[in-house]
C-alpha positions in Angstrom: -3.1 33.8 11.3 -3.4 30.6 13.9 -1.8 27.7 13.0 -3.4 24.3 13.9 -0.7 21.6 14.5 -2.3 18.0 14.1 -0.9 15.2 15.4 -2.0 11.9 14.0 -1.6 8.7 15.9 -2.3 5.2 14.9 -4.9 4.1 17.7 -6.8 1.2 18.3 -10.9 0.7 17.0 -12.7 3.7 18.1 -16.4 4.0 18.7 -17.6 6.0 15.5 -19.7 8.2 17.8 -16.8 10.3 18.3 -14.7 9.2 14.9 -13.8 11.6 12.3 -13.9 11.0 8.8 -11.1 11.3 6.5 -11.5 12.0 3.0 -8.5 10.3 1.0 -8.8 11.8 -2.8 -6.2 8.8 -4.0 -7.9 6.3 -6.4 -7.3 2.9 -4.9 -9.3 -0.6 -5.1 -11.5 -1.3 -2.3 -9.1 -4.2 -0.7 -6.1 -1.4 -1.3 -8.4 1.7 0.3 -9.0 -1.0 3.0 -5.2 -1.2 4.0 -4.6 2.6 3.5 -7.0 3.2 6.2 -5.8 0.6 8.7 -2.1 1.3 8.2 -3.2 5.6 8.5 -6.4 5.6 10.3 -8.2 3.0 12.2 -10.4 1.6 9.3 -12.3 2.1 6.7 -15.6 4.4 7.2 -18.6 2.9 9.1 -21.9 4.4 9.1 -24.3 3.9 12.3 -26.7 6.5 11.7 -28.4 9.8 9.8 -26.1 12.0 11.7 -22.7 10.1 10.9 -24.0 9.8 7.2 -24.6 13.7 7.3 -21.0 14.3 8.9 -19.1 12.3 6.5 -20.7 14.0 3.1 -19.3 16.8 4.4 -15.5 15.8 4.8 -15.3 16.0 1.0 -14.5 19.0 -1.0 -16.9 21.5 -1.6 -19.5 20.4 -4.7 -17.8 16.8 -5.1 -20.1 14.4 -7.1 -17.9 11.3 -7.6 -18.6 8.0 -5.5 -16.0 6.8 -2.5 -15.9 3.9 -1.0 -16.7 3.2 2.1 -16.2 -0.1 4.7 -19.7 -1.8 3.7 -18.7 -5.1 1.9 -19.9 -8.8 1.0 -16.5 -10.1 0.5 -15.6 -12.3 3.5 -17.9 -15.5 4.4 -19.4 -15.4 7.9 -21.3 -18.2 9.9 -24.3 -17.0 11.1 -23.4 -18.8 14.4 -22.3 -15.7 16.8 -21.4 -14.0 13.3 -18.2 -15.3 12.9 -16.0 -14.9 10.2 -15.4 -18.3 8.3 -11.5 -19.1 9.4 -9.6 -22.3 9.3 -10.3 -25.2 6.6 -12.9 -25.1 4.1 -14.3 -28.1 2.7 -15.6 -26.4 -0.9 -16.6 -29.0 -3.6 -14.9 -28.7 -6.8 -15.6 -25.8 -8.9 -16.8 -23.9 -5.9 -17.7 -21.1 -4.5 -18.2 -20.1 -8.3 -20.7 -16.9 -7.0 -23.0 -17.8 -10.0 -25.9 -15.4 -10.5 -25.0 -14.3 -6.8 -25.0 -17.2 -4.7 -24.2 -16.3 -1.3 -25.5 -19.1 0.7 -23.9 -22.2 1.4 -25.1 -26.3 1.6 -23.2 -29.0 2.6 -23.8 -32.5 0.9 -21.5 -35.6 1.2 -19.2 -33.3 3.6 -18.7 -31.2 0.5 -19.7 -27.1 0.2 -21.5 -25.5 -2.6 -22.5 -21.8 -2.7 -26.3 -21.3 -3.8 -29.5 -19.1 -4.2 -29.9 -18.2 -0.6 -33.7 -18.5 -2.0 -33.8 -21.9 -3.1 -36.0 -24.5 -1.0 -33.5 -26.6 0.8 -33.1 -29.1 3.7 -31.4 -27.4 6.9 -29.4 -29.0 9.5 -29.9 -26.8 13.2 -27.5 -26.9 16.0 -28.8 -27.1 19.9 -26.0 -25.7 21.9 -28.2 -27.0 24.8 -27.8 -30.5 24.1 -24.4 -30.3 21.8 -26.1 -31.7 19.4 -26.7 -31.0 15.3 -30.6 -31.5 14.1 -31.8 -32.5 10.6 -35.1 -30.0 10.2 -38.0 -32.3 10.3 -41.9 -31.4 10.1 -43.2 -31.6 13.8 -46.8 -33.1 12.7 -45.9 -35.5 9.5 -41.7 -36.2 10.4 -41.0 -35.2 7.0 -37.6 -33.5 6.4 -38.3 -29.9 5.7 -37.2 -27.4 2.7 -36.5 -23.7 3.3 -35.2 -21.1 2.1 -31.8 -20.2 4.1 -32.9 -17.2 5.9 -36.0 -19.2 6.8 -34.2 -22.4 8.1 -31.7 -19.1 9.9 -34.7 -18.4 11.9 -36.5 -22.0 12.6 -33.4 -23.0 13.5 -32.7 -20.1 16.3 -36.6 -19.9 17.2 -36.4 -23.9 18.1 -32.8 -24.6 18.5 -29.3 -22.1 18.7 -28.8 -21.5 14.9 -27.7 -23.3 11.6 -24.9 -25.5 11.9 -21.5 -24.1 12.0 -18.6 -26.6 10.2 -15.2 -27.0 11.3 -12.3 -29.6 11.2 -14.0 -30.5 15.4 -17.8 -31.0 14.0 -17.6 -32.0 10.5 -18.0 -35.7 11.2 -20.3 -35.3 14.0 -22.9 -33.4 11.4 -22.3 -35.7 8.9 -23.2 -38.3 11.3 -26.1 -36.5 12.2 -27.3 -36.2 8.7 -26.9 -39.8 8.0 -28.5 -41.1 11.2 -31.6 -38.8 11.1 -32.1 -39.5 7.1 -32.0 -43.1 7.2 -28.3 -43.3 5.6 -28.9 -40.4 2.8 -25.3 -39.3 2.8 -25.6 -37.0 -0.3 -28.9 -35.1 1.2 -28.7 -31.1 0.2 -29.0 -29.9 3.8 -28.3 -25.7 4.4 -25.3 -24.9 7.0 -24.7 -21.4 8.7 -22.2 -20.3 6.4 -23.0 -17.2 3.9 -21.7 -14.2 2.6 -23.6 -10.9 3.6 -22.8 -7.3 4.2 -20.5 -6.5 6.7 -18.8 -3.2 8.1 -14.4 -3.5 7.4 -14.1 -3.6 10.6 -16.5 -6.4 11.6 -19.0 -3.7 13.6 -23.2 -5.0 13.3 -25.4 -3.2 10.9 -27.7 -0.8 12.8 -28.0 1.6 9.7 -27.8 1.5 6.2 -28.3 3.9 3.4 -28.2 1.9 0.1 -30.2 3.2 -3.3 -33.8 1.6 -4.0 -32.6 -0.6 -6.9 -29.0 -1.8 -4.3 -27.4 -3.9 -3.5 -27.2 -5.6 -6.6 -24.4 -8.4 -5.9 -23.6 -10.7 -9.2 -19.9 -9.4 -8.3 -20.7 -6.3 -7.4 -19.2 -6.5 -3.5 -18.3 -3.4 -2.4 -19.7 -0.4 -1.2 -19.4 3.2 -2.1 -21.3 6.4 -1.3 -22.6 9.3 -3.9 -22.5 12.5 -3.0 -24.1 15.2 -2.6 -26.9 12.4 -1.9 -25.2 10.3 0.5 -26.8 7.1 -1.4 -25.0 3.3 -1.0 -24.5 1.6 -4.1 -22.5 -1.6 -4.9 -19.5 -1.7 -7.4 -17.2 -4.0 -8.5 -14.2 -3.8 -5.7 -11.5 -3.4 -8.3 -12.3 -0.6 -9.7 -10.3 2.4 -8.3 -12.0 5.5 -6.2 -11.6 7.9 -3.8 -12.0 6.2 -0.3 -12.8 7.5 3.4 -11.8 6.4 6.5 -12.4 6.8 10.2 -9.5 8.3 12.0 -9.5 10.4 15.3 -6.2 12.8 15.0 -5.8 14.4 17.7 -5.0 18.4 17.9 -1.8 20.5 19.2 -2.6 24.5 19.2 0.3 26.3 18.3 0.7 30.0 17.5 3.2 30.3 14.7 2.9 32.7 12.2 3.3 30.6 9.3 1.7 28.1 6.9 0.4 25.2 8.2 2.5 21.9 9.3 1.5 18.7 10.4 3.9 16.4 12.6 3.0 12.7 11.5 3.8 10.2 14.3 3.5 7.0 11.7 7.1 4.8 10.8 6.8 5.1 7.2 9.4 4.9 4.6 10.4 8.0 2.5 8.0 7.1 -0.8 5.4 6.0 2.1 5.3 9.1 3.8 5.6 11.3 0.3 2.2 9.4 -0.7 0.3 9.6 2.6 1.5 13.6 2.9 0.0 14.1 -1.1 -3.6 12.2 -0.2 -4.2 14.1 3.3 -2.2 17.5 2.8 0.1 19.2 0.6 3.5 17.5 0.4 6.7 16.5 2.8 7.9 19.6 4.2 10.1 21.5 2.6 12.5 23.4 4.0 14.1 26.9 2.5 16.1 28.3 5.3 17.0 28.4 9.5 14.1 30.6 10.0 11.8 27.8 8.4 13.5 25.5 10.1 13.3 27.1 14.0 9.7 28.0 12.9 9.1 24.2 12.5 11.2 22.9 15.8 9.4 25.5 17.9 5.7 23.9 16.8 7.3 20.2 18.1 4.5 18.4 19.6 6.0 17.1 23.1 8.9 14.6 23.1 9.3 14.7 19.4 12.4 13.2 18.5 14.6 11.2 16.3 14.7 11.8 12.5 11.7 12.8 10.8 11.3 12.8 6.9 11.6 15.9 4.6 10.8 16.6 1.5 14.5 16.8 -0.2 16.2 13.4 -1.2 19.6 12.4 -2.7 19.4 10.4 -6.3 22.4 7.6 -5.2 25.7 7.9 -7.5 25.8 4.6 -9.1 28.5 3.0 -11.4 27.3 1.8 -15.2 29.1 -1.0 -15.0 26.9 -3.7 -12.6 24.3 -0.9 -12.0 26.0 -0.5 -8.5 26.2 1.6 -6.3 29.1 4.5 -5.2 30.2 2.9 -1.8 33.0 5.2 0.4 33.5 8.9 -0.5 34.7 8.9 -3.8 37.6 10.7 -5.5 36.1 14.1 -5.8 38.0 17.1 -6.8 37.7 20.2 -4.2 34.0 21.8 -4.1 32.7 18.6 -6.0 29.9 17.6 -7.1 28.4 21.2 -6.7 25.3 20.4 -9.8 25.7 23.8 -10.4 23.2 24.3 -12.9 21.2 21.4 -11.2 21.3 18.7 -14.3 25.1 17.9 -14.0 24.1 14.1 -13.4 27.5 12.6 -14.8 30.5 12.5 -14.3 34.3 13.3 -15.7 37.9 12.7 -13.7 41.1 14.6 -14.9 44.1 14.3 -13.0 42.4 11.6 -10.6 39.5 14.0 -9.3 35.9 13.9 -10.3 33.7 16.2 -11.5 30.0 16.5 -12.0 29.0 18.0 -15.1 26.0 17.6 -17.6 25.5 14.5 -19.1 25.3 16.5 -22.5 28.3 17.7 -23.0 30.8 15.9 -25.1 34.1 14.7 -23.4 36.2 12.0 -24.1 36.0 8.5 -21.9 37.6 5.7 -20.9 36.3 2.2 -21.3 36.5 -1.2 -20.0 36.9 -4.7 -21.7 35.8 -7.4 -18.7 37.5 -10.1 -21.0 40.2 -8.4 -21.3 40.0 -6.7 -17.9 42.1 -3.7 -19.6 40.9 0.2 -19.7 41.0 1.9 -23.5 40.9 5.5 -23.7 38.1 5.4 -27.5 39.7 6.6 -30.1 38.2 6.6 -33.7 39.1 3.4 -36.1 39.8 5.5 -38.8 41.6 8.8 -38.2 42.5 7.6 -34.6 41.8 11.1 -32.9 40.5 10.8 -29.2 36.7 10.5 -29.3 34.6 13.2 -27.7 31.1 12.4 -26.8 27.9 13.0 -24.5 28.1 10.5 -21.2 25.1 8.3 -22.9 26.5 7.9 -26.2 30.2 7.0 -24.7 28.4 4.6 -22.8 26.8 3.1 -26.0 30.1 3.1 -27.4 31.7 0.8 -24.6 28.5 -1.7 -24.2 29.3 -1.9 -27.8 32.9 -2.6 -29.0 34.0 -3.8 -25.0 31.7 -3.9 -21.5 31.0 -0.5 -20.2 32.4 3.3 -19.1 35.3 2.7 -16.7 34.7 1.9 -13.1 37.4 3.8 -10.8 37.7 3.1 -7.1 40.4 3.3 -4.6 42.3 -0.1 -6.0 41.7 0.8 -9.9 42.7 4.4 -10.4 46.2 4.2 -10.8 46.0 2.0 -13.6 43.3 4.4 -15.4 45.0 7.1 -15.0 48.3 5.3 -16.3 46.3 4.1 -19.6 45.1 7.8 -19.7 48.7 8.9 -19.7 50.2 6.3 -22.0 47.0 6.7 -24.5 47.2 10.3 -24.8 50.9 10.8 -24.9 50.9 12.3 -21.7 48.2 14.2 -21.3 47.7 13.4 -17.0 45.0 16.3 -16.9 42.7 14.7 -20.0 39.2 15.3 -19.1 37.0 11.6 -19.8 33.9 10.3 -18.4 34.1 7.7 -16.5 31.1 5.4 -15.4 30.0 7.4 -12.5 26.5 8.7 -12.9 23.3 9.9 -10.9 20.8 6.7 -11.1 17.3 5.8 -10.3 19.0 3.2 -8.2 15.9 1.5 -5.5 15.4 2.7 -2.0 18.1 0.4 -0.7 20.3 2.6 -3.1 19.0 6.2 -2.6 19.7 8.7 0.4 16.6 10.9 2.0 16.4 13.5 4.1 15.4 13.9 7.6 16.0 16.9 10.7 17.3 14.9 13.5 15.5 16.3 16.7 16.3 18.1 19.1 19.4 18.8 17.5 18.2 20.5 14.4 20.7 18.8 11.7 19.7 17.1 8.7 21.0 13.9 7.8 21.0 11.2 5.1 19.0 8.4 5.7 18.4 5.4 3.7 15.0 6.0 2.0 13.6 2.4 2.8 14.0 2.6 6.6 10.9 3.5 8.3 10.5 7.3 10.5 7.9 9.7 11.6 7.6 13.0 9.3 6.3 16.4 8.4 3.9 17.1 6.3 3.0 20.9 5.2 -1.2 21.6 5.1 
């Protein structure tokens, strides 16, 4: 069977008459879904027409009936002015915007903003980019100062003028002024500015289509978009909630005739966790990789100039020490063949005669601990009948944190002296088996090893897990 090789790129906005749509079943909040898509994609989904609608239903699995969100939102504030989003400083009265019964339309009195019923009856203040000058709505016959709904005083004011005022730190006090002078000195009038909150695509693209339920949009905090399937319906929900999502992506395709399953070469710098994730919500997993013949089956698919490390799916857990939940730096003191994790839970660790071991955490040795006060190592022994102790890794760690600091802690500098107090504590015993603090830990990606092939050469290498590389995912 073919194998299709895709490629994905990070590329700049696309027209979404070409776009594909990428189903991402991940729940994540909208503002979350939103960054997943830029970071992966190019945004999230936009919808221009029938068609598009009809081509993203069917990127989902077969018979899928749970909503997704899509780009559609009323989040952001936008002047109407050139519909601009609303950047810079804000001049919001106190209290405000408190969104109250979904009040997405903003007045201006005293040089102070409130949001408001976009249908309430309201004085409007117009801007002539003609003249450079802002206009207090008055009636043409009578002189009075008009009331209008915003989306009325919208249109008067781009039928007679340019369109409602737009606010900034540069024009503030020249509307003010305006106000003032053309009300007689009314400095707290109600007068409607450009500024509102409507529905907008993520990625800032005009409305030429929309698809929402009879009873939607409802707002009252409901401010983001999502899609039902099968029936392609919009409907508003609260943008915390956590869905499925789609974006708009354009991957690009590499034919390639290998017999095997299918892998997908991911040219995105992601960290090891990053990539893991993105690999789970698009395809299968990280590559894994069983053998040399999965391995040349994999180099010979390369898309063109592929090189450098790419992730994989194996990882290393990093040694770290008990005492100061640090790290094993340097190569350790490891006996011949070790650590081997021979039966793949051997997560702790022993030292006789010098050398480590791993071994399982489980079985009972004795142990060595260390008293920070004292800085002095004491090979546990029990109060009463003073025989060496003998205990699982945990539980001799218990036992030090208890009557001193913690397991001992051997390097380079310290493991003469342990081994002396082993010696001296035993009667001589130089090849006494005792844990020691060494241990396999969670440890944080500055702490952990991953792997990745290093291309063209083939060989796998530890890399730390929070550094940032292309990577393989299988389909």
């Amino acid at each position: 069977m073919d194998k299709t090789v895709i490629l994905v790129l990070l590329s700049g906005l696309l027209s979404c008459v070409t776009c594909q749509y990428q189903f991402i079943n991940t729940a994540k909040t909208w503002s979350q879904a939103q960054v997943y898509c830029r970071d992966n994609f190019v945004d999230m989904a936009t919808i221009n027409s029938s068609t598009q609608m009809t081509k993203l239903l069917s990127s989902a699995p077969g018979n899928w009936k749970t909503p997704a969100w899509i780009g559609v939102n009323d989040i952001s504030w936008w002047w109407s002015l050139n519909n601009t989003p609303l950047d810079g400083s804000t001049y919001w009265d106190v209290g405000q915007p408190d969104n109250v019964n979904s009040e997405v339309c903003v007045y201006m009195s005293n040089m102070k903003w409130s949001n408001a019923d976009c249908n309430k009856l309201q004085h409007a203040v117009c801007y002539d980019k003609t003249s450079n000058n802002y206009i207090l709505v008055r009636d043409p016959i009578n002189f009075n100062i008009l009331s209008m709904t915003w989306s009325d005083a919208k249109s008067y004011c781009r039928a007679h003028y340019t369109d409602l005022a737009t606010v900034t730190d540069v024009t503030l006090m020249k509307v003010q002024k305006a106000i003032l002078a053309q009300s007689y000195g009314q400095a707290g009038l109600i007068v409607w500015i450009g500024l509102n909150r409507g529905w907008t695509w993520s990625d800032q693209s005009s409305f030429s289509f929309t698809n929402w339920d009879s009873s939607e949009p409802k707002g009252a905090g409901l401010d983001c978009g999502t899609v039902q399937f099968p029936s392609g319906q919009w409907k508003s929900s609260i943008c915390t909630n956590s869905l499925p999502f789609i974006c708009t992506g354009a991957p690009a395709t590499v034919q390639s005739d290998t017999q095997t399953s299918q892998y997908v070469y991911v040219s995105l710098n992601k960290t090891w966790t990053g990539a893991q994730e993105y690999c789970r919500a698009n395809y299968v997993d990280l590559v894994t990789i069983t053998d040399q013949t999965k391995l040349d089956q994999i180099t010979s698919s390369l898309p063109v100039r592929w090189t450098g490390p790419s992730w994989i799916a194996s990882y290393n857990i990093a040694w770290m020490w008990a005492f100061g939940d640090s790290a094993l730096v340097g190569r350790g003191l490891w006996d011949v063949g070790q650590p081997d994790n021979v039966n793949k839970n051997e997560n702790c660790v022993y030292m006789s005669n010098q050398k480590w071991s791993d071994a399982s955490c489980d079985v009972p040795q004795h142990f060595v601990c260390y008293n920070a006060n004292t800085k002095s190592y004491i090979l546990a022994r029990d109060p009463v009948n003073f025989n060496i102790l003998s205990l699982s890794w945990r539980q001799a760690q218990l036992y030090c944190e208890e009557k001193y600091t913690e397991l001992a802690t051997v390097t380079d500098a310290t493991v003469s002296i342990v081994q002396a107090v082993i010696m001296d504590q035993s009667y001589g015993q130089s090849k006494l088996i005792v844990w020691i603090g060494l241990h396999r830990g969670a440890g944080t990606l500055q702490t952990q090893s991953c792997n990745a092939v290093d291309f063209p050469s083939k060989r796998w290498i530890g890399v730390n897990c929070a550094s940032t590389h292309n990577f393989i995912c299988t389909k």
